[in-house]
C-alpha positions as CSV (number, residue, x, y, z in Angstrom):
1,X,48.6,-32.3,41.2
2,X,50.8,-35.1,42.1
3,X,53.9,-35.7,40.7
4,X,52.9,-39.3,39.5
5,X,49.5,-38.8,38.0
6,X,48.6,-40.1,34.8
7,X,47.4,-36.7,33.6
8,X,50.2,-34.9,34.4
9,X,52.9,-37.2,32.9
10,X,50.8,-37.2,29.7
11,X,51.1,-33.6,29.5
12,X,54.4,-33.2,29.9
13,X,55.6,-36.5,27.5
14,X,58.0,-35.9,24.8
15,X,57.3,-38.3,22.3
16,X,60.4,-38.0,20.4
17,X,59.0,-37.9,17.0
18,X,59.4,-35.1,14.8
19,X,57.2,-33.8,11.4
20,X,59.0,-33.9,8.4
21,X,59.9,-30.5,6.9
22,X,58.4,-29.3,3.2
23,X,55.7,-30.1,1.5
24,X,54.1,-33.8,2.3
25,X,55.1,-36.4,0.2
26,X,52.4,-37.2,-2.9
27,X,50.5,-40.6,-2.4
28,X,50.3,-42.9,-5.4
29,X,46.5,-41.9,-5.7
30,X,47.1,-38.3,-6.0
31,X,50.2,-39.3,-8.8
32,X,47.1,-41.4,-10.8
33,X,44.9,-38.6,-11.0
34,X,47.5,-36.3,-12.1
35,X,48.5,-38.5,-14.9
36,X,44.9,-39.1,-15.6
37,X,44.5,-35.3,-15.8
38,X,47.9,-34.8,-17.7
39,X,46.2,-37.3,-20.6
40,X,42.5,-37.0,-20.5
41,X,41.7,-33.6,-18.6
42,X,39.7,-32.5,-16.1
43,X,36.7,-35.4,-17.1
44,X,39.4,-39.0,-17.5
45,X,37.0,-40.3,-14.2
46,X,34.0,-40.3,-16.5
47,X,36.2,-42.2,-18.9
48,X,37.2,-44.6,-17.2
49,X,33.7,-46.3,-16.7
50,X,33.0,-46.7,-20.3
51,X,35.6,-49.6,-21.5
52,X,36.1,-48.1,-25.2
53,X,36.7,-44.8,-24.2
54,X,39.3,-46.2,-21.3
55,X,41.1,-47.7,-24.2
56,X,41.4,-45.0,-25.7
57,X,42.9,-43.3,-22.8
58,X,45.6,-46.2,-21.8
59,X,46.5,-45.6,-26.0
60,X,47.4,-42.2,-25.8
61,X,48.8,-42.6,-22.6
62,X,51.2,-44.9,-24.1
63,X,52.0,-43.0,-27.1
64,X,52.9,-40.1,-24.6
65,X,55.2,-42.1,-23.0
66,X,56.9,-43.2,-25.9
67,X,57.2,-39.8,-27.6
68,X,58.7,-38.7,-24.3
69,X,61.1,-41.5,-24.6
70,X,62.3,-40.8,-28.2
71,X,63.0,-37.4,-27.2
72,X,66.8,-36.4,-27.1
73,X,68.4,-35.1,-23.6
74,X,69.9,-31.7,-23.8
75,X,72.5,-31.4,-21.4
Protein backbone atom coordinates (compact mmCIF):
# COMPACT_ATOMS: atom_id res chain seq x y z
CA UNK A 1 0.00 0.00 0.00
CA UNK A 2 1.27 3.38 -0.74
CA UNK A 3 2.53 5.58 1.71
CA UNK A 4 -0.06 8.32 0.84
CA UNK A 5 -3.30 6.46 0.61
CA UNK A 6 -6.31 7.61 2.27
CA UNK A 7 -6.75 4.19 3.91
CA UNK A 8 -3.64 3.79 5.26
CA UNK A 9 -3.28 7.28 6.93
CA UNK A 10 -6.67 6.72 8.44
CA UNK A 11 -5.41 3.69 10.06
CA UNK A 12 -2.66 4.88 11.43
CA UNK A 13 -4.22 8.57 12.72
CA UNK A 14 -3.87 9.53 16.24
CA UNK A 15 -6.60 11.56 17.03
CA UNK A 16 -5.33 13.00 20.15
CA UNK A 17 -8.37 12.62 22.29
CA UNK A 18 -8.42 10.70 25.28
CA UNK A 19 -11.63 8.94 27.38
CA UNK A 20 -12.08 10.18 30.64
CA UNK A 21 -11.23 7.82 33.53
CA UNK A 22 -14.13 6.43 36.12
CA UNK A 23 -17.41 6.14 35.91
CA UNK A 24 -19.24 8.48 33.21
CA UNK A 25 -20.65 11.46 34.43
CA UNK A 26 -24.72 11.29 35.26
CA UNK A 27 -26.87 13.29 32.74
CA UNK A 28 -29.59 15.54 34.21
CA UNK A 29 -32.27 12.96 32.99
CA UNK A 30 -30.81 10.11 34.80
CA UNK A 31 -30.52 12.81 38.22
CA UNK A 32 -34.58 13.38 37.58
CA UNK A 33 -35.46 9.96 37.70
CA UNK A 34 -33.49 9.25 40.62
CA UNK A 35 -35.08 12.03 42.58
CA UNK A 36 -38.35 10.89 41.20
CA UNK A 37 -37.52 7.46 42.53
CA UNK A 38 -36.00 8.78 45.87
CA UNK A 39 -39.75 10.60 46.44
CA UNK A 40 -42.32 8.53 44.70
CA UNK A 41 -40.74 5.00 44.05
CA UNK A 42 -40.43 2.78 41.51
CA UNK A 43 -44.16 4.01 39.86
CA UNK A 44 -43.53 8.48 40.17
CA UNK A 45 -43.76 8.13 35.86
CA UNK A 46 -47.39 6.93 36.28
CA UNK A 47 -47.72 9.91 38.51
CA UNK A 48 -46.73 12.29 36.79
CA UNK A 49 -49.58 12.10 34.10
CA UNK A 50 -52.44 12.47 36.53
CA UNK A 51 -52.10 16.44 37.68
CA UNK A 52 -53.42 15.77 41.43
CA UNK A 53 -51.26 13.03 42.07
CA UNK A 54 -48.17 15.18 40.48
CA UNK A 55 -49.00 17.64 43.16
CA UNK A 56 -48.81 15.63 45.39
CA UNK A 57 -45.40 14.55 44.45
CA UNK A 58 -43.78 18.20 43.86
CA UNK A 59 -45.39 18.54 47.91
CA UNK A 60 -43.49 16.02 49.39
CA UNK A 61 -40.75 16.67 47.39
CA UNK A 62 -40.51 19.96 48.86
CA UNK A 63 -41.09 19.06 52.38
CA UNK A 64 -38.06 16.66 51.84
CA UNK A 65 -36.00 19.27 50.90
CA UNK A 66 -36.80 21.39 53.60
CA UNK A 67 -36.54 18.74 56.36
CA UNK A 68 -33.11 18.10 54.87
CA UNK A 69 -32.42 21.67 55.22
CA UNK A 70 -33.40 22.13 58.90
CA UNK A 71 -31.21 19.37 59.66
CA UNK A 72 -28.01 20.25 61.84
CA UNK A 73 -24.36 19.41 60.26
CA UNK A 74 -22.23 17.17 62.38
CA UNK A 75 -18.75 17.87 61.78
Amino acid sequence: MEENRIPKSVLYMNLGATRLRGRPRNRWQDEVREDGRIVAGEGWQEKVNNREEWKKLLRTAVSCINILLTLPYIL
